[in-house]
N, C-alpha and C positions, 0 to 999 in steps of 0.2 A: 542616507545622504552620502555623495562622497564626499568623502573630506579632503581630496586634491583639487576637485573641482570644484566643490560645491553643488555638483547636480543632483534634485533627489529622484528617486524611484520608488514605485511603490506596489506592493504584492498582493492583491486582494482577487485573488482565483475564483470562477468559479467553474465547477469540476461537474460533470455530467460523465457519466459511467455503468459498468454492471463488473461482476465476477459472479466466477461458477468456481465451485468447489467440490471436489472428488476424495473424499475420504471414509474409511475402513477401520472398525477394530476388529482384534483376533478374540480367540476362545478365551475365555476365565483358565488359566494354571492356579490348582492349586485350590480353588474358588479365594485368591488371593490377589492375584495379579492378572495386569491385561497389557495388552499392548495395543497402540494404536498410532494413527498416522492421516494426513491429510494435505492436500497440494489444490492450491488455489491459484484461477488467473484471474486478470483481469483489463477492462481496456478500457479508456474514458479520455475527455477530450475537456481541455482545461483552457479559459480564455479571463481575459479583465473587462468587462465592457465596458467598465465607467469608470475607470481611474483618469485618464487623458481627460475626460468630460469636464469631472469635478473636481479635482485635487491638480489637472494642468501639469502632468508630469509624468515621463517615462513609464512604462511597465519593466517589470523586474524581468519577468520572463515573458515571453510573447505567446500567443496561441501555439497548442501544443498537441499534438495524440501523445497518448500516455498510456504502456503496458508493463504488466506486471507479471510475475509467476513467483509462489515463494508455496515454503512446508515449514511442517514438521513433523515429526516421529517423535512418541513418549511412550514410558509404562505407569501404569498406573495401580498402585497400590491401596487395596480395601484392607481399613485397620481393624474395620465393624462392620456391621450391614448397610449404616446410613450416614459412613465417614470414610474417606480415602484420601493421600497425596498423589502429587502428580510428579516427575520429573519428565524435563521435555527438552528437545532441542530444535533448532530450525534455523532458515535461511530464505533469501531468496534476491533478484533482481529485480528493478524496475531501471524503464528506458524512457524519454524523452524522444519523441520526434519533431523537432522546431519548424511552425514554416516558414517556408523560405520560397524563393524562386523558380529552386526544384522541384519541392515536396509541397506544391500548394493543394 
C-alpha cells in the first residue's frame, strides 16, 4: 500500500520459463582437490492474471520478458573418499523488459 496515497498493489507473478546451463569440472590435483565452474541463462516471461480480477487493484509490475545470465567458479576439497568442502564464488544479471507501447 502506499502510504501517501493510500493506493494498494499487489504482486502475485506467474512466471513461465526455462534455463540451460553449461558447466565443467577439471582433473582431481593431488586426488584432493578440484576445480570447477558453471554459467547458466535463462529467459521467462512473468505476468498477474488475476489480481485486477479479484483483489481490484494495480499490479506491482506489469507483464514482463525476463532474462537472466549468472555463474560461478569453486574448488572443491575431499577431506575423505565420502566427505568434501566447497568454497565457491559467483555473480550474475538478470533484466526486466516491461511492456509497453514499444515493446509489445
Amino acid at each position: 500500500m502506499n502510504k501517501e496515497t493510500g493506493e494498494t498493489a499487489s504482486f502475485h507473478p506467474v512466471v513461465v520459463g526455462g534455463s540451460v546451463g553449461i558447466g565443467s569440472c577439471g582433473p582431481m590435483v593431488d586426488n584432493a582437490l578440484r576445480v570447477y565452474g558453471e554459467c547458466d541463462f535463462s529467459l521467462g516471461y512473468s505476468f498477474t492474471p488475476y489480481d485486477s480480477l479479484f483483489y481490484n487493484t494495480g499490479n506491482l509490475i506489469p507483464p514482463n520478458l525476463t532474462f537472466a545470465i549468472w555463474g560461478y567458479f569453486g574448488f572443491e576439497y575431499f577431506t575423505a573418499d565420502t566427505s568434501s568442502f566447497f568454497i565457491q564464488s559467483g555473480g550474475g544479471f538478470k533484466s526486466l523488459l516491461v511492456e509497453d507501447k514499444k515493446n509489445i
